[in-house]
mmCIF file of the C-alpha atoms, coordinates in Angstrom:
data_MODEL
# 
_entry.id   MODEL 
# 
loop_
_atom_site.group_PDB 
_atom_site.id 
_atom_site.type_symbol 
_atom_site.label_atom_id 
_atom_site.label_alt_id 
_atom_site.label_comp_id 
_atom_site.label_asym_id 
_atom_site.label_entity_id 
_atom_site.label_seq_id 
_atom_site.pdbx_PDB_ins_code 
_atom_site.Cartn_x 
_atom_site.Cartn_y 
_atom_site.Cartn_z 
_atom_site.occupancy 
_atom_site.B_iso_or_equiv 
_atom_site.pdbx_formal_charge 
_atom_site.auth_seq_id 
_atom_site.auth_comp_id 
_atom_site.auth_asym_id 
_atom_site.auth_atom_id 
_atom_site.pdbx_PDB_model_num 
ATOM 1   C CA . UNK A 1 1   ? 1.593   -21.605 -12.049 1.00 0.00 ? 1   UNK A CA 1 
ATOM 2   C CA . UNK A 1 2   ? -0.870  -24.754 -12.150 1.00 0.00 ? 2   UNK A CA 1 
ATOM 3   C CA . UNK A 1 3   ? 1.963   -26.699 -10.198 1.00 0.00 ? 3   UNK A CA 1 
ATOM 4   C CA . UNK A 1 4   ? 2.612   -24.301 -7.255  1.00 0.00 ? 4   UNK A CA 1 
ATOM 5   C CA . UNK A 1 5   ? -0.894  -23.399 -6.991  1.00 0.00 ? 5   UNK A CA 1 
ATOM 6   C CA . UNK A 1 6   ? -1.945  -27.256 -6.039  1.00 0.00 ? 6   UNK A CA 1 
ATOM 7   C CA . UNK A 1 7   ? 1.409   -27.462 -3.982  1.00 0.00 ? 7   UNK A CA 1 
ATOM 8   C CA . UNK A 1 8   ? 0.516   -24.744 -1.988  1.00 0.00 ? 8   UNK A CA 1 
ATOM 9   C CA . UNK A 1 9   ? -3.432  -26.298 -1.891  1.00 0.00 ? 9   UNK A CA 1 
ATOM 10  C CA . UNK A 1 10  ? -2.555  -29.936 -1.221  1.00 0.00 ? 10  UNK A CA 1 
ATOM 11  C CA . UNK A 1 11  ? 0.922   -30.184 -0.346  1.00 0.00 ? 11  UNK A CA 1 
ATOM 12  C CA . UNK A 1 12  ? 3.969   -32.211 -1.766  1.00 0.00 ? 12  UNK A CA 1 
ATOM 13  C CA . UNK A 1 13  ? 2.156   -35.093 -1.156  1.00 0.00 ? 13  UNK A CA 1 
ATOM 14  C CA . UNK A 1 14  ? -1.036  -34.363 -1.975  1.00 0.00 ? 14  UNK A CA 1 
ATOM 15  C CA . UNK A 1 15  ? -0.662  -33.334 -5.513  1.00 0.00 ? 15  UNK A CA 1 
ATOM 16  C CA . UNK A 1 16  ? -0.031  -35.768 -7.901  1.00 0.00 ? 16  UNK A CA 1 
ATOM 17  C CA . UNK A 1 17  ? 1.785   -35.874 -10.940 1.00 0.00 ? 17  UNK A CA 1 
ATOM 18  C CA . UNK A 1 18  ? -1.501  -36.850 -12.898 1.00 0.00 ? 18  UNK A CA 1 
ATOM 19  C CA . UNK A 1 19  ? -3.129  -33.839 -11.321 1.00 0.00 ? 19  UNK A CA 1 
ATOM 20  C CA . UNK A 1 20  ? -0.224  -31.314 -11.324 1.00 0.00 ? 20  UNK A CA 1 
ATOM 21  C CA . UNK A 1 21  ? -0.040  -32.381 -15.768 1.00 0.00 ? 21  UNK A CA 1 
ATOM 22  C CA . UNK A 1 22  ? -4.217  -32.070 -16.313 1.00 0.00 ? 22  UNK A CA 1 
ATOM 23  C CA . UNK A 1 23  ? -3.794  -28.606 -14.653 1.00 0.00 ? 23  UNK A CA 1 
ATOM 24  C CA . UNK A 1 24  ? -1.211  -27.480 -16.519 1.00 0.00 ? 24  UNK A CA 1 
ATOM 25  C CA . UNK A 1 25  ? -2.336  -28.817 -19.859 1.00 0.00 ? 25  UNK A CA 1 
ATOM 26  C CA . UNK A 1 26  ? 0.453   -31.110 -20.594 1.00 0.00 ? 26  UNK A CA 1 
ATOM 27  C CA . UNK A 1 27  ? 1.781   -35.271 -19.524 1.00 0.00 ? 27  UNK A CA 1 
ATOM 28  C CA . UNK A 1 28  ? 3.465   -36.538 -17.139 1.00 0.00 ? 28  UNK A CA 1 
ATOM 29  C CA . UNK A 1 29  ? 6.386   -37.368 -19.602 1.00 0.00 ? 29  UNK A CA 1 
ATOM 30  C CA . UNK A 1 30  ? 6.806   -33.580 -20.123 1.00 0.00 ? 30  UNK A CA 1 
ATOM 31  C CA . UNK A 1 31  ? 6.727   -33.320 -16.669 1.00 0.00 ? 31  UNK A CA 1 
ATOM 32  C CA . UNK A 1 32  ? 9.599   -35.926 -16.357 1.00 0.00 ? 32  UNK A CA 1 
ATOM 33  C CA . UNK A 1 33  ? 11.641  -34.755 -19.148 1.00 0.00 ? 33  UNK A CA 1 
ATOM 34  C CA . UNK A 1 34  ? 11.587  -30.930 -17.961 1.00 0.00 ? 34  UNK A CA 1 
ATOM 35  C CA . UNK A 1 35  ? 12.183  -31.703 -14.710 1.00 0.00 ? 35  UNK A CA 1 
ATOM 36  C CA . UNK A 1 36  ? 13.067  -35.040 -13.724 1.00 0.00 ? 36  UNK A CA 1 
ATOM 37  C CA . UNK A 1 37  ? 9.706   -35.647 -11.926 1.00 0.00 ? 37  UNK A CA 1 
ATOM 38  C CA . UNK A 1 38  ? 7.627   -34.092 -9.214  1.00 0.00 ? 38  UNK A CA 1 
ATOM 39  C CA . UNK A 1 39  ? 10.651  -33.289 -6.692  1.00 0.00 ? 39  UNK A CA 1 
ATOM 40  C CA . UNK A 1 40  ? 12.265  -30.982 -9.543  1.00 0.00 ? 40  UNK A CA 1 
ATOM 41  C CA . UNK A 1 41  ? 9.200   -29.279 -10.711 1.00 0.00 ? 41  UNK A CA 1 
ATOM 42  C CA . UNK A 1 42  ? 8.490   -28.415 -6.629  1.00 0.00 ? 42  UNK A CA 1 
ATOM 43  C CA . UNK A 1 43  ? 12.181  -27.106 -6.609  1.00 0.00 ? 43  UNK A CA 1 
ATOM 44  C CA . UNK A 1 44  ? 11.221  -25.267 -10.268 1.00 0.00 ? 44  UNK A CA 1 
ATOM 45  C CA . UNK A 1 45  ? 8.050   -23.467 -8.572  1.00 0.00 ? 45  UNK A CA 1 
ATOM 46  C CA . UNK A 1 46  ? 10.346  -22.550 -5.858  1.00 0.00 ? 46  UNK A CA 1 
ATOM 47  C CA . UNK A 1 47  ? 13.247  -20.843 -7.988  1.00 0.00 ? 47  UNK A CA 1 
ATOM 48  C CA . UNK A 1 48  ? 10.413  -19.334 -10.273 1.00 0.00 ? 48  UNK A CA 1 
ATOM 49  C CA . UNK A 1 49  ? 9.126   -17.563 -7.079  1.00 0.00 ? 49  UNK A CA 1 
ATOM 50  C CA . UNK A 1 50  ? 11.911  -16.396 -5.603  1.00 0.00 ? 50  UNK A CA 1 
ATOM 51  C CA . UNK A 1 51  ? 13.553  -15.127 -8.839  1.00 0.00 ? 51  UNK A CA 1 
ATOM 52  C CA . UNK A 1 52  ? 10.453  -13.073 -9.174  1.00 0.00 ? 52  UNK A CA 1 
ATOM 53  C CA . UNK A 1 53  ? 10.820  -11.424 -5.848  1.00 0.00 ? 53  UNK A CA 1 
ATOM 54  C CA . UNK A 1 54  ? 14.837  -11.268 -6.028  1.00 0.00 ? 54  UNK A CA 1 
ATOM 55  C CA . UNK A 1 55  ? 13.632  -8.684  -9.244  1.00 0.00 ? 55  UNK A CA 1 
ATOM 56  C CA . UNK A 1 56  ? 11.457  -6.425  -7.255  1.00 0.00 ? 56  UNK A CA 1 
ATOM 57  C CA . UNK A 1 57  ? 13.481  -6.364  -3.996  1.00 0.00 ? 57  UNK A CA 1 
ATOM 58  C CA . UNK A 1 58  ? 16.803  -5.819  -6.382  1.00 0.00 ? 58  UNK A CA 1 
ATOM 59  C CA . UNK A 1 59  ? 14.541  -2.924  -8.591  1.00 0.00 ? 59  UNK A CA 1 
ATOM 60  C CA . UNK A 1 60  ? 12.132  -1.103  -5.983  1.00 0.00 ? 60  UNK A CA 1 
ATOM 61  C CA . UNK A 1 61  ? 11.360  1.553   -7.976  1.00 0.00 ? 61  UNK A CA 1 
ATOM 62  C CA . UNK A 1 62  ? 9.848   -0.686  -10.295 1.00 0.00 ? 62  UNK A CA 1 
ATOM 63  C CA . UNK A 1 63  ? 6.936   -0.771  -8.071  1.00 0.00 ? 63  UNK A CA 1 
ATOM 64  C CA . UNK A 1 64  ? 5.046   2.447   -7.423  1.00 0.00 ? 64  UNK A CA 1 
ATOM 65  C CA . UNK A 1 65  ? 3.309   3.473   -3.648  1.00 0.00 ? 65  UNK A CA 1 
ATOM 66  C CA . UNK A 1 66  ? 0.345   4.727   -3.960  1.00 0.00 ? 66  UNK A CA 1 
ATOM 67  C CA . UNK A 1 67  ? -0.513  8.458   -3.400  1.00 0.00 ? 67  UNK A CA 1 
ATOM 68  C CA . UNK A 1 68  ? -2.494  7.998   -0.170  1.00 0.00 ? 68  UNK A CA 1 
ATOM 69  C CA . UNK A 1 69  ? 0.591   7.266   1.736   1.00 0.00 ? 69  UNK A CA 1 
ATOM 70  C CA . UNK A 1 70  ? 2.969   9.979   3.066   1.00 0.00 ? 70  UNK A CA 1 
ATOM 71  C CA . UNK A 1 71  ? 6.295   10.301  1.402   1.00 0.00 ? 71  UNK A CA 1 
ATOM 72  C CA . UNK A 1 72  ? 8.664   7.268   2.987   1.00 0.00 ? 72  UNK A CA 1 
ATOM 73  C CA . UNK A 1 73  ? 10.803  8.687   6.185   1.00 0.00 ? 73  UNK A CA 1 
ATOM 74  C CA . UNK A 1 74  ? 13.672  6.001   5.475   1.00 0.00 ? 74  UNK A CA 1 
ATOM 75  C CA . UNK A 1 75  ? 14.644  3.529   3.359   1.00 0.00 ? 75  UNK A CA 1 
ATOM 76  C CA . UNK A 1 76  ? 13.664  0.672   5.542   1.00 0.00 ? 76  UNK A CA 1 
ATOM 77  C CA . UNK A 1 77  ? 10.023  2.477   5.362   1.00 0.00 ? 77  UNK A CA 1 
ATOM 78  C CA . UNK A 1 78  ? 10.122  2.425   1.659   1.00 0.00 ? 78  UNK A CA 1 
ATOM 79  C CA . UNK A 1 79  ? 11.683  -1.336  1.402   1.00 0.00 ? 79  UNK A CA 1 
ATOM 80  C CA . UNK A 1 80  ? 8.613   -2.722  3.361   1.00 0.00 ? 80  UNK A CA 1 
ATOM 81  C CA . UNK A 1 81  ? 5.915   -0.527  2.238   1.00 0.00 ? 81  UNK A CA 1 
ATOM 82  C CA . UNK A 1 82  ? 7.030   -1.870  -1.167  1.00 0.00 ? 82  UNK A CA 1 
ATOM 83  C CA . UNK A 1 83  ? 7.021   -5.636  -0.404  1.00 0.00 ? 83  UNK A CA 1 
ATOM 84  C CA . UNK A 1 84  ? 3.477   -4.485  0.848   1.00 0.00 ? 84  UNK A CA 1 
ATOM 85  C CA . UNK A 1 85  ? 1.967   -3.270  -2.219  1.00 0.00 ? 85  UNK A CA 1 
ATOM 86  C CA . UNK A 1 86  ? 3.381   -6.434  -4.139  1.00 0.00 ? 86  UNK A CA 1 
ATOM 87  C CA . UNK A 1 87  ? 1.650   -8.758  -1.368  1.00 0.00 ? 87  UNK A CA 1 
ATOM 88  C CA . UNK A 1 88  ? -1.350  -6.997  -1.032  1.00 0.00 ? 88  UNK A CA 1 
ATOM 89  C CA . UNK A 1 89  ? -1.762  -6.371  -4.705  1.00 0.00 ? 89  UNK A CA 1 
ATOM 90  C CA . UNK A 1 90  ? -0.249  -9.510  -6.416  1.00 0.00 ? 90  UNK A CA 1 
ATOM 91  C CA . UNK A 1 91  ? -3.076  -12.023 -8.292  1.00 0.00 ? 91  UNK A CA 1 
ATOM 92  C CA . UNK A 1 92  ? -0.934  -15.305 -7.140  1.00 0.00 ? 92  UNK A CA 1 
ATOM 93  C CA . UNK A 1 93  ? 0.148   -13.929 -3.611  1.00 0.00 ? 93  UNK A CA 1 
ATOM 94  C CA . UNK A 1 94  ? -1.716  -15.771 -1.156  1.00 0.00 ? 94  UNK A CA 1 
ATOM 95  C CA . UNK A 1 95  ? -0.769  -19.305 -3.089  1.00 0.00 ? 95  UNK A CA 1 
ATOM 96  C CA . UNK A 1 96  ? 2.716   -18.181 -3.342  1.00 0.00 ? 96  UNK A CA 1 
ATOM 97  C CA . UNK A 1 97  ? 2.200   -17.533 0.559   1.00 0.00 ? 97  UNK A CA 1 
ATOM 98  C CA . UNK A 1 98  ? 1.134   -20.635 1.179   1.00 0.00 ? 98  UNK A CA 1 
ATOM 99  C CA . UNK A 1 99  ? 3.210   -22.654 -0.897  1.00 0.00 ? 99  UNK A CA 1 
ATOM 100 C CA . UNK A 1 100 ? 6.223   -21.107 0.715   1.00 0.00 ? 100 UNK A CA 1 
ATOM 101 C CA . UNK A 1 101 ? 5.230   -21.607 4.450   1.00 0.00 ? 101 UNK A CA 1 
ATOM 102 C CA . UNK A 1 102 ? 4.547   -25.135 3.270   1.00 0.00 ? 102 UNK A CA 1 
ATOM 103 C CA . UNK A 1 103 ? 7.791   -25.863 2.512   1.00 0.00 ? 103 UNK A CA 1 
ATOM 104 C CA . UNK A 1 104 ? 8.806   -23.649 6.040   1.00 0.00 ? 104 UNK A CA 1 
ATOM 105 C CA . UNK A 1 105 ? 7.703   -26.563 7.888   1.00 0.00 ? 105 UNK A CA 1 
ATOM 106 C CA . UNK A 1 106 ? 8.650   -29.362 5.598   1.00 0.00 ? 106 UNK A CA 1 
ATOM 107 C CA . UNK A 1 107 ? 12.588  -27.905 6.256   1.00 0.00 ? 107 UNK A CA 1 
ATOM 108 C CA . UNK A 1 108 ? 13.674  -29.562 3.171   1.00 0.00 ? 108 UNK A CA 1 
ATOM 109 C CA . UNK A 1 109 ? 15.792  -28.866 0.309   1.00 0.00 ? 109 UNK A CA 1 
ATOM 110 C CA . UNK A 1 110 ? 13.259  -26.603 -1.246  1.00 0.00 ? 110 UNK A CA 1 
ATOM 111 C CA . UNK A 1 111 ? 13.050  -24.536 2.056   1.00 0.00 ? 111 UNK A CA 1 
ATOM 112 C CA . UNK A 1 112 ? 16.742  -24.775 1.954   1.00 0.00 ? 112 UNK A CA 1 
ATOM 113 C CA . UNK A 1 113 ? 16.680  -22.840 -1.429  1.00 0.00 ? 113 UNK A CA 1 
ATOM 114 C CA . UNK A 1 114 ? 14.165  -19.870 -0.973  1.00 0.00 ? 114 UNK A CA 1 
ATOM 115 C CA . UNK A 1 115 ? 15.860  -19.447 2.421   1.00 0.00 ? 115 UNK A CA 1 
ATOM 116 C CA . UNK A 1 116 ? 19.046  -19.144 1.193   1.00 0.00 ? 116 UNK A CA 1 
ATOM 117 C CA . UNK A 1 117 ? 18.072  -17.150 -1.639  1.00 0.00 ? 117 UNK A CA 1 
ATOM 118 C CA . UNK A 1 118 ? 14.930  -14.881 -0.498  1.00 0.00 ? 118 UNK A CA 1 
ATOM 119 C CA . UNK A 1 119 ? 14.458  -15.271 2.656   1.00 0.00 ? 119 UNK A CA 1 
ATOM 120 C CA . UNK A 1 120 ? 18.118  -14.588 4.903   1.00 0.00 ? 120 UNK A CA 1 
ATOM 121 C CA . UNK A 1 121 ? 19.135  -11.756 1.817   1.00 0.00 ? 121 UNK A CA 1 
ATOM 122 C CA . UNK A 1 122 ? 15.922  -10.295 2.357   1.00 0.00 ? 122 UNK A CA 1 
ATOM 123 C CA . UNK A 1 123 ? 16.115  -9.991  6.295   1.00 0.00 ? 123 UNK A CA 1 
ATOM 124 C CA . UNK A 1 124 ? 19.536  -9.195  6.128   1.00 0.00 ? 124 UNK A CA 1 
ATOM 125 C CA . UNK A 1 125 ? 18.973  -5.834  3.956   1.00 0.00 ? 125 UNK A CA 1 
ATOM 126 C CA . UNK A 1 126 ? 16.164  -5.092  6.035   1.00 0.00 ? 126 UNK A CA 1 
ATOM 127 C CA . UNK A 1 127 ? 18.244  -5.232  9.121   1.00 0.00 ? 127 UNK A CA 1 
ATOM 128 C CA . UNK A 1 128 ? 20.685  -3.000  7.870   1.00 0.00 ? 128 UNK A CA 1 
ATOM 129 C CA . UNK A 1 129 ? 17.667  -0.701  6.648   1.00 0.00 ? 129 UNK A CA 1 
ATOM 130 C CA . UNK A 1 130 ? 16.258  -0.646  10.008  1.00 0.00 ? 130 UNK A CA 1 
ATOM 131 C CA . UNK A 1 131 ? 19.839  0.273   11.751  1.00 0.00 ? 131 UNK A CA 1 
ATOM 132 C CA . UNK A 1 132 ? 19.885  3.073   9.011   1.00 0.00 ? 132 UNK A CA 1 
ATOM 133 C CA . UNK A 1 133 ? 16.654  4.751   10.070  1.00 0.00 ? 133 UNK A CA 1 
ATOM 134 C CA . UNK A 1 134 ? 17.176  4.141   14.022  1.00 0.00 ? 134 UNK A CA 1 
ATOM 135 C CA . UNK A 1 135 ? 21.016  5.216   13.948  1.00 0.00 ? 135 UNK A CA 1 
ATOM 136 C CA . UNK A 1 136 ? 21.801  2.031   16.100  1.00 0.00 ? 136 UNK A CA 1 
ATOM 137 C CA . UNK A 1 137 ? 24.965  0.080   15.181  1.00 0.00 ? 137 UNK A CA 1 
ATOM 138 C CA . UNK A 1 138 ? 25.334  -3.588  14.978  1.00 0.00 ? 138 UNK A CA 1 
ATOM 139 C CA . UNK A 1 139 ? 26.235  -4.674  18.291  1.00 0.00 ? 139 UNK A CA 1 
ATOM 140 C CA . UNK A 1 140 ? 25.379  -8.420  20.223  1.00 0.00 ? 140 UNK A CA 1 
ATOM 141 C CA . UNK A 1 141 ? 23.424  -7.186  22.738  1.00 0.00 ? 141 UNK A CA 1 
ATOM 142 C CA . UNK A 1 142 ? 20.728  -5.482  20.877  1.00 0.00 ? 142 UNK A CA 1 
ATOM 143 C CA . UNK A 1 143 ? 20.952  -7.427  17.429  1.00 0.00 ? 143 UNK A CA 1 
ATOM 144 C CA . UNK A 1 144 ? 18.175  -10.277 18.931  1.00 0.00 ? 144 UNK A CA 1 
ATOM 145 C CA . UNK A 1 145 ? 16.187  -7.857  19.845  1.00 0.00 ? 145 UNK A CA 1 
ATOM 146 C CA . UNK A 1 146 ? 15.767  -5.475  16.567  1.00 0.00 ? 146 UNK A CA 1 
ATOM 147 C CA . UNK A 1 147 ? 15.637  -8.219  14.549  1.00 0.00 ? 147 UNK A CA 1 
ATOM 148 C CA . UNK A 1 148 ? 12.533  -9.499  16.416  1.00 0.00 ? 148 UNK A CA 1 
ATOM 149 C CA . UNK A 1 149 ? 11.245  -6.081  16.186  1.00 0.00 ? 149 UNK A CA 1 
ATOM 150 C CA . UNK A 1 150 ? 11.370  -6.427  12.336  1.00 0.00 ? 150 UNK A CA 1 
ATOM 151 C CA . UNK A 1 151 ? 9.881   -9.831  11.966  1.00 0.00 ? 151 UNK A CA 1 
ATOM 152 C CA . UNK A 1 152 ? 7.135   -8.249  13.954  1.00 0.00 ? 152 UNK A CA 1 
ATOM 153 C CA . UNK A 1 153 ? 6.542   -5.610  10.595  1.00 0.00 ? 153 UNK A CA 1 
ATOM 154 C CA . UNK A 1 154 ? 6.889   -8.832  8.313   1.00 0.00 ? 154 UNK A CA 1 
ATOM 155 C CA . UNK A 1 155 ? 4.457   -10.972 10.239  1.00 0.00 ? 155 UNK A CA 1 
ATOM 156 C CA . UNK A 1 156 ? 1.990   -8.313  10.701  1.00 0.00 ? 156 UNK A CA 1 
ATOM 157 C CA . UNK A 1 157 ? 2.061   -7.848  6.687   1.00 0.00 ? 157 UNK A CA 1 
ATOM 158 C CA . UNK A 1 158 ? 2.278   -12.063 5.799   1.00 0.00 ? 158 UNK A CA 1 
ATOM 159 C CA . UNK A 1 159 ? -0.705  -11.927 8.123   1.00 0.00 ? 159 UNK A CA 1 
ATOM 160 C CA . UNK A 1 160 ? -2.815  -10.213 5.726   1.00 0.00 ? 160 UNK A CA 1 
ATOM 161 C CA . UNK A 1 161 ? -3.038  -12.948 3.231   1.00 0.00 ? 161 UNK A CA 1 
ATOM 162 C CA . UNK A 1 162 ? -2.274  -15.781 5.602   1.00 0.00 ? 162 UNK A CA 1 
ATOM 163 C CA . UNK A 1 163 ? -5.528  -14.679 7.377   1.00 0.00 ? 163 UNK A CA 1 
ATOM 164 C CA . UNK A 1 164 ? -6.951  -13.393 4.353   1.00 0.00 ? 164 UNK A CA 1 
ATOM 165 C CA . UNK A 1 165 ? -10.256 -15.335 4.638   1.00 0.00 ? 165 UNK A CA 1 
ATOM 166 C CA . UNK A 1 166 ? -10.494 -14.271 7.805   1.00 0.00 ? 166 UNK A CA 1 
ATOM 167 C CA . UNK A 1 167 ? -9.829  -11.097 7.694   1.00 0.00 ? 167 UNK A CA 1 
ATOM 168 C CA . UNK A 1 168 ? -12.273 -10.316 4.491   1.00 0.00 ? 168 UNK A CA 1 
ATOM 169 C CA . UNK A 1 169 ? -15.170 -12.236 6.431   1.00 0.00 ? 169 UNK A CA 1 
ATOM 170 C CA . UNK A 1 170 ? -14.595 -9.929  9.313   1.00 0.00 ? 170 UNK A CA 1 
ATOM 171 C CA . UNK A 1 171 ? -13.930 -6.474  7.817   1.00 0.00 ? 171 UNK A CA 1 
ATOM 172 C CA . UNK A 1 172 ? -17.317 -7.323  5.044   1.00 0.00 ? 172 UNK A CA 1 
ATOM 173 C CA . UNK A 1 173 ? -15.002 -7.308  2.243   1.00 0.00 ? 173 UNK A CA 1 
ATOM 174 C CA . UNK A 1 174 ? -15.576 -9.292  -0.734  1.00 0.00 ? 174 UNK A CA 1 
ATOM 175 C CA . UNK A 1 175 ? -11.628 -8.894  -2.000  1.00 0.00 ? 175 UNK A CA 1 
ATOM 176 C CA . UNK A 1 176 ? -8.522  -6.849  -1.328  1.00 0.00 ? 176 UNK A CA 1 
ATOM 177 C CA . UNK A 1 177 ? -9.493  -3.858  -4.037  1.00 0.00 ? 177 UNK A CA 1 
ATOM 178 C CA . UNK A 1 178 ? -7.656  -0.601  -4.098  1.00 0.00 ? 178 UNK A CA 1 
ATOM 179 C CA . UNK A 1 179 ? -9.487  0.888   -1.677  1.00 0.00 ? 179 UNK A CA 1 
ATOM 180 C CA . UNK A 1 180 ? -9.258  -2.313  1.110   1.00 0.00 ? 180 UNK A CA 1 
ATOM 181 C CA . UNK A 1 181 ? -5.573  -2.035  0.198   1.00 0.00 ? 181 UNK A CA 1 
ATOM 182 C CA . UNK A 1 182 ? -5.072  1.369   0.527   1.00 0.00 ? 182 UNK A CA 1 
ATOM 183 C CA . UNK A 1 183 ? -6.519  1.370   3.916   1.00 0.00 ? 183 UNK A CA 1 
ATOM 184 C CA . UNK A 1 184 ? -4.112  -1.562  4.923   1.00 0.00 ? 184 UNK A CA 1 
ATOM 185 C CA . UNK A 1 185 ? -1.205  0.177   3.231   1.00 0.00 ? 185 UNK A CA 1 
ATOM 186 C CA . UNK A 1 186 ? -1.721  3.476   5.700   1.00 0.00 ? 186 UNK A CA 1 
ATOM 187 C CA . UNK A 1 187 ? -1.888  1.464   9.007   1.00 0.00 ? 187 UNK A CA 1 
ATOM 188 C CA . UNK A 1 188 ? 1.176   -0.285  8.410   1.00 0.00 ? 188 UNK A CA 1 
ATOM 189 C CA . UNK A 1 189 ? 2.748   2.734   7.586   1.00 0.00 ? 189 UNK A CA 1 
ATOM 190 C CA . UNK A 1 190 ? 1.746   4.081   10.774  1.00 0.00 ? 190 UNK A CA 1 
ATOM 191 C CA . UNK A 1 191 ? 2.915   0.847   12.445  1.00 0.00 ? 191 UNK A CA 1 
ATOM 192 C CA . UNK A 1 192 ? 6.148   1.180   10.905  1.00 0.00 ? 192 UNK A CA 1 
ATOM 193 C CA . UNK A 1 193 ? 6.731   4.877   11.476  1.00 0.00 ? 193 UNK A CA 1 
ATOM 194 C CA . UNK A 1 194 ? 6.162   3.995   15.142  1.00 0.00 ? 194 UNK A CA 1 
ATOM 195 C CA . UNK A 1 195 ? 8.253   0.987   15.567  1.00 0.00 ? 195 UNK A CA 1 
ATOM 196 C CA . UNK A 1 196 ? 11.429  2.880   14.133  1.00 0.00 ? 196 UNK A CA 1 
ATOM 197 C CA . UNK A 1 197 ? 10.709  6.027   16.274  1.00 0.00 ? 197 UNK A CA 1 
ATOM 198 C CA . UNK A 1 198 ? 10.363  3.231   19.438  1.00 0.00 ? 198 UNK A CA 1 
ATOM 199 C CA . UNK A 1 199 ? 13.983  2.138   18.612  1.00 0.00 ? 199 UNK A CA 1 
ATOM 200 C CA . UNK A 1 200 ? 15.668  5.279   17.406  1.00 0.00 ? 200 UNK A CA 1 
ATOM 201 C CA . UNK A 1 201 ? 18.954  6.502   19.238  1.00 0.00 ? 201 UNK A CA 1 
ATOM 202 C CA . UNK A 1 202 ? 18.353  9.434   20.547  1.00 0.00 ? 202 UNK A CA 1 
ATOM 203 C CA . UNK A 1 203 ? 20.931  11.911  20.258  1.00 0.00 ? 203 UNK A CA 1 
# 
């Protein structure tokens, strides 16, 4: 936790051993021995993360919507209303948000990891959630297309804790509390609801 936290703060290069061990309590040996340094204890924080959200995208049920929404229309509905409420809701999710586009731009072996296994199973399933609830099939000439249309749905969500201190300066909000959230949670509903009637196949 201490490690990823000043990772996603300062950056590889910015945190230092010395500071990542005082953080976490321990010494740099431990650090070493664990790990084999800072490079494997960056990969660690990375692994860590995504095995956490490999459990919740593998067990949705696990995490309950809240009763001010309207009963999911699809699956692909349900799938990102879910990654939502763990965003929006999670203690650790804005440095886990920043730690991971971090590592976006560095394009190294870390990013090489959570891409490989968060990121593409992640969009894949959500592609094939989002031809479930349009009735479109898999074909070249649209697949660009669709998928942009669902990275639109992710950014707009990412947004709300990449922006975060923006967006609770703006809206006079101290913190995301259940009520903030719940208000969040029924526009993107909306937003979703309208994006898979906008590409549904009409019959």
């Amino acid at each position: 936790m201490a490690a990823f936290k000043l990772f996603a703060e300062k950056g590889y290069e910015g945190a230092s051993t010395r500071e990542i061990a005082a953080a976490a309590q321990t010494n740099i040996a431990s650090i070493n021995y664990h790990f084999g340094g800072k490079a494997g204890l960056r990969l660690a924080c990375a692994e860590t993360i995504v095995a956490r959200f490999n459990r919740l995208r593998q067990d949705p049920e696990a995490i309950q919507l809240p009763t001010c929404l309207k009963e999911p229309q699809s699956l692909f509905e349900n799938a990102l209303l879910r990654q939502a409420v763990v965003i929006l809701s999670l203690e650790e999710a804005q440095p886990i948000m920043r730690f991971m586009l971090r590592e976006a731009h560095e394009e190294g072996e870390v990013f090489e990891h959570v891409y490989a296994h968060f990121f593409n199973p992640t969009f894949t399933m959500l592609y094939q959630l989002f031809l479930q609830a349009t009735g479109r099939d898999d074909s070249e000439a649209e697949r660009e297309e669709l998928k942009v249309a669902i990275f639109s749905q992710i950014s707009m969500l990412a947004y709300f804790r990449i922006g975060e201190p923006v967006i609770l300066r703006h809206q006079n909000w101290s913190s995301y509390q259940s009520g903030q959230i719940d208000i969040i949670l029924q526009v993107l509903q909306t937003n979703i609801r309208n994006i898979v009637e906008t590409y549904r196949r009409k019959t």
